[in-house]
N, C-alpha and C positions, 0 to 999 in steps of 0.2 A: 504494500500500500504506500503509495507517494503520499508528498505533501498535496499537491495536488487531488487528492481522491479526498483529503482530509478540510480543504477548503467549505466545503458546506456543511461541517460540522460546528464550524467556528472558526473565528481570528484566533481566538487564545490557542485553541486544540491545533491550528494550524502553526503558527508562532512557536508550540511547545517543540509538533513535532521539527522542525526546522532546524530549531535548536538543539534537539536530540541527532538529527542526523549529524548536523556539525563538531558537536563534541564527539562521536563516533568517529568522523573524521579524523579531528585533530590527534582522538584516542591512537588511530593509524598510525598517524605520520610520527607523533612522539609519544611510544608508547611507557615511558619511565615519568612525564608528565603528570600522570593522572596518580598513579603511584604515591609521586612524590605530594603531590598535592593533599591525599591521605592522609599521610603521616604530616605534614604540616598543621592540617587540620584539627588531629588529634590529639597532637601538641598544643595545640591555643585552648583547645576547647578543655581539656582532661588534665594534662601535664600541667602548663604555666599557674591552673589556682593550685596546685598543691605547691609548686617552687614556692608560690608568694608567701602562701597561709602555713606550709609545715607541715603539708600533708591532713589528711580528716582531722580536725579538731572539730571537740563536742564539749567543750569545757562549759558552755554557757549552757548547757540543757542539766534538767534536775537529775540526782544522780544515779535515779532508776531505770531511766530512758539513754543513759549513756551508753557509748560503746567503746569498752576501752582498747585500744591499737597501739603498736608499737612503734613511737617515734621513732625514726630515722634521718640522719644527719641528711645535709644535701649532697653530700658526695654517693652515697646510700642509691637519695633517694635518684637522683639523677641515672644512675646506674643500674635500677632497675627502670626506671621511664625507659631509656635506651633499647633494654633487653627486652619489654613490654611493643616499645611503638615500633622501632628497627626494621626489623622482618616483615612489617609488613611493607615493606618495598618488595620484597618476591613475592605475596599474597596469591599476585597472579601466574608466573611464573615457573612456583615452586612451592604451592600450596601446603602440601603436606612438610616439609623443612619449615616453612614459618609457623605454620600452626602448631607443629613439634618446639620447637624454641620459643614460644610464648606459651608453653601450656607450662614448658621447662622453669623459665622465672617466674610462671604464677606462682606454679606452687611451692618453688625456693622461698618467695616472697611470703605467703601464707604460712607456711611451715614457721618464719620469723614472728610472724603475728602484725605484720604490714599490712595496711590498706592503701588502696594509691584509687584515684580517678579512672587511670589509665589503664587499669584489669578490664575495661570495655575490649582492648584490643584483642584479649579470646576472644569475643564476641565475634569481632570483626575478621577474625583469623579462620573459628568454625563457620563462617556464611560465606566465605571466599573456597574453604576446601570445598562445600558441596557445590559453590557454583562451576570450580575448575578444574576441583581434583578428581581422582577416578573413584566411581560409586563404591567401586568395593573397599577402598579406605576408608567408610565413613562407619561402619561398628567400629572397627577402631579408634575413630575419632572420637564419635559417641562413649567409647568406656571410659577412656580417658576424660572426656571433661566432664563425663558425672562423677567420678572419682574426684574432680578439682574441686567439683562443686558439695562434694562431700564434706572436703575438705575444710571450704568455708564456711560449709554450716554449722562443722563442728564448732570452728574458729570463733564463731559469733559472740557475745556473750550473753549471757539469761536473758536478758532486758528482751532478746526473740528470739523466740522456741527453733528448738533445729529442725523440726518438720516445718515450721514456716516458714524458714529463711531456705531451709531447700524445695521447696515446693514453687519458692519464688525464684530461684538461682536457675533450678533445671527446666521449668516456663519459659523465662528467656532464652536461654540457650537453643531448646526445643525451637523459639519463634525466629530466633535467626538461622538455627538447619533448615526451615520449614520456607524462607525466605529465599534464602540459597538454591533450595532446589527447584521454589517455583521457578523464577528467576532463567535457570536453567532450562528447565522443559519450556516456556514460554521462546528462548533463543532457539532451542531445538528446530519447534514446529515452524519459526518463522524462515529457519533455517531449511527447514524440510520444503515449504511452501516457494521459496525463492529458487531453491532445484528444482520445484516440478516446475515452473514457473519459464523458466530456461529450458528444460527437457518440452515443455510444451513448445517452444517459439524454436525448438530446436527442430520439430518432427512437422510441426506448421511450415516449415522452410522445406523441410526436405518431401511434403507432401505436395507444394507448389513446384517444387523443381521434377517432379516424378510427373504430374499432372501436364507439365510446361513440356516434357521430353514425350510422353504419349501423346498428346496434342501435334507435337512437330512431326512424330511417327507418322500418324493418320492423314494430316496434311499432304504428307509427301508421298502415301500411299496414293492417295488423291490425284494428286498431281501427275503421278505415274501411269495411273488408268487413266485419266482423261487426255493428259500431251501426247501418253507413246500412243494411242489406239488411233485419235484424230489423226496426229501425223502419219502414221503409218498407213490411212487410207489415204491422206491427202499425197502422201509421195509415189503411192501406185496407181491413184487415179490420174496423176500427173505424169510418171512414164505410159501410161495408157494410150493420155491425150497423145501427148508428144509425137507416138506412136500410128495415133490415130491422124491425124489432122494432113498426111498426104492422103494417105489412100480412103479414109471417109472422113470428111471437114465437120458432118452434125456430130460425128460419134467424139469429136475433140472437143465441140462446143459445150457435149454435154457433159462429157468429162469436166469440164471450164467449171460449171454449172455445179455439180458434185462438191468439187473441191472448195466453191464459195458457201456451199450447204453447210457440209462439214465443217469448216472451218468458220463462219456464225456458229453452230453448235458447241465448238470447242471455247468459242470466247463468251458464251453464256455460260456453261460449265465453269470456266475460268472463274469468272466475275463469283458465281454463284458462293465458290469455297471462298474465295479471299471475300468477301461479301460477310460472309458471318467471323469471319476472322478479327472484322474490324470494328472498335468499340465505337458502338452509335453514341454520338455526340449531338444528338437532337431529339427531335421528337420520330414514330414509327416513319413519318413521310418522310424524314430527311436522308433515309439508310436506302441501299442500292436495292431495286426491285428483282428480289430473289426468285427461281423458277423450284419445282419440288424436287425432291431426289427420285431419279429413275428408280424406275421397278423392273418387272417382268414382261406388262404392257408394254417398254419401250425396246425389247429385246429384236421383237419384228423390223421394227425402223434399223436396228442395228444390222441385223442382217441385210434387210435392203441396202445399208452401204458396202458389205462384203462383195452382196454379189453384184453391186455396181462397180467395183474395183476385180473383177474378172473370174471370183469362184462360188460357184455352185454349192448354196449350202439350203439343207433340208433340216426343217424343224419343224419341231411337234414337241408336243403336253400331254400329260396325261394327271388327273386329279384336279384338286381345287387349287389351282396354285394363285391364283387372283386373289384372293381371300387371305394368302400367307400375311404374316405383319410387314411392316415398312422396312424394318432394318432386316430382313431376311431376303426379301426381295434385292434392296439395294446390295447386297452380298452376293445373290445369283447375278445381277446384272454383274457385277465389277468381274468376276469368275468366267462368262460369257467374255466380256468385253477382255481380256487378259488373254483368252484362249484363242480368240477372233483375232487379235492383235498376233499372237506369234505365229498362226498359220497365214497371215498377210507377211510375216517376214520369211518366213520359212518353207514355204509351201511355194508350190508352181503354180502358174496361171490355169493350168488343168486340174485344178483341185477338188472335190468332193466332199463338203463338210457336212458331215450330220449329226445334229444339237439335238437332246432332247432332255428336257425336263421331267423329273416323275417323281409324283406327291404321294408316297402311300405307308402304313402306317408307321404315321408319326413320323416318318423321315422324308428327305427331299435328295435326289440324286442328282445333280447334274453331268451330263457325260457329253463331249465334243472330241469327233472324233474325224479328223482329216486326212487324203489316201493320197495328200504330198511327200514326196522324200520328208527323211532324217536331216535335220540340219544343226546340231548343240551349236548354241550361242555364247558357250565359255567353255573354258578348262575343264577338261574330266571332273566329277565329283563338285564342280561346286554349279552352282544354282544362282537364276539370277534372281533381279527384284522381281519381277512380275510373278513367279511361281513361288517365291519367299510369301509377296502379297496374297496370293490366294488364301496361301494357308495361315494366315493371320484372321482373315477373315473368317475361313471358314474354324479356326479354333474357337471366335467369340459364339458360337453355337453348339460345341460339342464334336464340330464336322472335323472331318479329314480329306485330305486332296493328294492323289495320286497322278503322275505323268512318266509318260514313253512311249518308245516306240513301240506298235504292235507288231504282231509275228505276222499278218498278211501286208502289211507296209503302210505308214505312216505315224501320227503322233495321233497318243490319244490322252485326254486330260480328263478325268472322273474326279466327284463333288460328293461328299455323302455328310448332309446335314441333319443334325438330332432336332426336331420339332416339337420335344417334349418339357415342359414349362422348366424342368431341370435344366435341360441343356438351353435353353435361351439366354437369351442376354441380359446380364442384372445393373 
C-alpha cells in the first residue's frame, strides 16, 4: 500500500505514512543511526535522572512504603548504565549477545541490591530478540528473564509482596515479547504481500509477452495463407496470360481479368487482418470496414481460381458441414487454401485435384489429393511453413494432418478434425 492508496484516508494517516517510509529509508542508508539514537534516548530519559539524583531515592516517603536499594557511587553507577544501555547498539544485529549481556549486568546489579532506571533496557533487549532473533531462542530467553524477574521480586522489600511485584515484573516482560512478535509477523505478511505483489507483475508481464508472441504467430500464419495462395494464383495466371495473348488475345484478357480479381481479394484479406490489429482510436465508424472470415461457403470461389489458373479440381461434401462453427470452418478453409497453394506450385498444368470434405460422426476429414509429380520444396526431413501451419491449426481442434506422396503418383494432404465439445477450441 502506497502513500498514495492512503491519501483518502486522511492528511494525518497520509503524512504518518510518508514519514514512516522515510525513516525506513534513512533506516537503509544509515543503519547504526537508529541504533544509536536508542541508546541516546535511553540515556536522557532513564540514565541522566539517576546521574543527577543518586540513583532511586525514596527518602521523603513514610517509612512503610519505602524501598530500601543499595546506593552506588557514580563510578558504580555509570558502569553498570554502560553495561545496561551499551549493547543495545547490536539489538538489531546480534540480538541474542545483547540480550545475553544485559540480562548478565541485570542480575550482577540485582544480586548487589541496585536499582537503576535503566533495567528498562531488558525490556528493550527481550522485544528486539523476538523481533530479530531466531524463534527458537526465545524459551530460552523467556527462562532466563523470568528467572531475573524472580530475582527482583525477591529483591523487593515487604513494603510489596513478591507475588505482586512479580506478577507485575513478568506482565511487562510478557507485553514486550508479545510486542516483538506482533511486530514481527505484521513485517512478515507485508513482507509476504510485497513478493506476491512482484511475483504477480512478474507473471502479468510474462503472460503479455506469451499473449504478444501467439498473437504475432497467428498473424503470420495469416499472412502466409493469404500472400503465398493469392500470389501463387496470380503468378500462374500471369504465365498463363503471357502464354496466352499470341495464340488466343480473350484467353490473356481474361487471364488480365483473374489476376485483378484475385489480387482485390488478397488486398481485402490484407486490410481485413491488419484491420483488427489496429487499436480503434475513435468511435465503430472510424475503424476500417472489415469483411467476415471465410468459411466453407467460400471454398467453391476458391476452386474456381484453381481451375482458372489451368487445373482441374473436383469437389464435393458430404454431411452438414455448413452448420460447423466459424472457427472450424475458417481452419478447413486455411487447410484447402494451403493445399491449393502447393499443388499451384508443385503440380503441372495437367493436374487433377480432388477435395472432399466429410462430416460424420463427430469428426471432419478433409482430404486433397492431386495426380501432379512429386516436387519437396526443402531439405529432406524438414517441413515448411504452410504444412507446419496446417497442423497448428488443425491441433486447436484435437485434429491431425498428414502429407505425401501417394503410391499411384502425386501428393496427397489429409485433415482429421475432433468435432466433439472436448476437442474444440477453448
Amino acid at each position: 500500500m502506497t502513500t498514495d492508496d492512503l491519501s483518502g484516508m486522511g492528511p494525518l494517516v497520509a503524512r504518518v505514512s510518508r514519514g514512516g517510509q522515510r525513516l525506513r529509508q534513512a533506516d537503509r542508508n544509515h543503519p547504526w543511526a537508529l541504533d544509536t539514537a536508542v541508546v541516546v534516548l535511553v540515556f536522557l530519559i532513564f540514565c541522566l535522572p539517576d546521574l543527577l539524583h543518586g540513583g532511586l531515592d525514596d527518602g521523603d516517603r513514610p517509612r512503610r512504603f519505602r524501598l530500601a536499594f543499595t546506593q552506588l557511587p557514580v563510578a558504580g553507577l555509570l558502569a553498570f548504565q554502560a553495561g545496561l544501555v551499551l549493547p543495545l547498539l547490536w539489538r538489531r544485529r546480534k540480538p541474542l549477545v545483547a540480550f545475553a549481556a544485559i540480562t548478565a549486568v541485570f542480575v550482577l546489579q540485582w544480586s548487589l541490591g541496585a536499582a537503576m532506571r535503566a533495567d528498562v533496557a531488558l525490556f528493550i533487549a527481550l522485544y528486539s530478540l523476538a523481533l530479530h532473533g531466531r524463534l527458537r531462542q526465545l524459551p530460552w530467553a523467556c527462562a532466563a528473564m523470568a528467572g531475573a524477574m524472580t530475582l527482583v521480586a525477591v529483591r523487593v522489600p515487604s513494603a510489596v509482596s513478591f507475588w505482586d511485584a512479580l506478577f507485575f515484573l513478568l506482565g511487562t516482560a510478557t507485553a514486550a515479547l508479545a510486542l516483538g512478535l506482533v511486530v514481527r509477523i505484521r513485517r512478515a505478511q507485508l513482507a509476504g504481500l510485497r513478493d506476491r505483489a512482484a511475483r504477480l507483475e512478474i507473471e502479468r508481464d510474462q503472460r503479455s509477452r506469451l499473449a504478444t508472441a501467439t498473437e504475432r504467430t497467428r498473424v503470420a500464419r495469416e499472412m502466409h495463407d493469404i500472400v503465398g495462395h493469392n500470389l501463387s494464383v496470380i503468378i500462374t495466371l500471369a504465365d498463363a496470360g503471357a502464354y496466352a495473348t499470341d495464340l488466343a488475345p480473350e484467353r490473356g484478357k481474361e487471364a488480365l481479368q483473374l489476376i485483378g480479381d484475385t489480387g482485390r481479394q488478397a488486398l481485402g484479406e490484407l486490410r481485413r487482418v491488419l484491420g483488427v490489429l489496429r487499436e480503434a482510436t475513435g468511435g465503430p465508424t472510424d475503424g476500417p470496414e472489415l469483411s467476415p472470415q471465410p468459411g466453407i461457403a467460400d471454398i467453391g470461389a476458391l476452386c474456381a481460381k484453381v481451375r482458372a489458373a489451368g487445373r482441374e479440381v473436383v469437389y464435393r461434401t458430404s454431411g452438414d458441414v455448413d452448420a460447423l462453427d466459424s472457427g472450424v470452418q475458417l481452419t478447413v478453409y486455411r487447410i484447402v487454401q494451403e493445399a491449393l497453394t502447393n499443388t499451384l506450385k508443385h503440380a503441372g498444368t495437367e493436374t487433377l485435384v480432388r477435395l472432399a470434405i466429410v462430416e460424420k460422426d463427430a469428426r471432419l476429414t478433409v482430404r486433397v489429393h492431386d495426380s501432379g509429380p512429386v516436387a519437396p520444396s526443402g531439405p529432406p526431413n524438414e517441413e515448411g511453413h504452410g504444412l507446419v501451419g496446417m497442423r497448428e491449426r488443425a491441433a486447436l481442434y484435437g485434429g491431425t494432418v498428414s502429407a505425401g506422396p501417394t503410391g499411384g503418383g502425386g501428393w496427397s494432404v489429409e485433415a482429421v478434425l475432433d468435432l466433439t465439445p472436448e476437442g474444440g477450441a477453448r
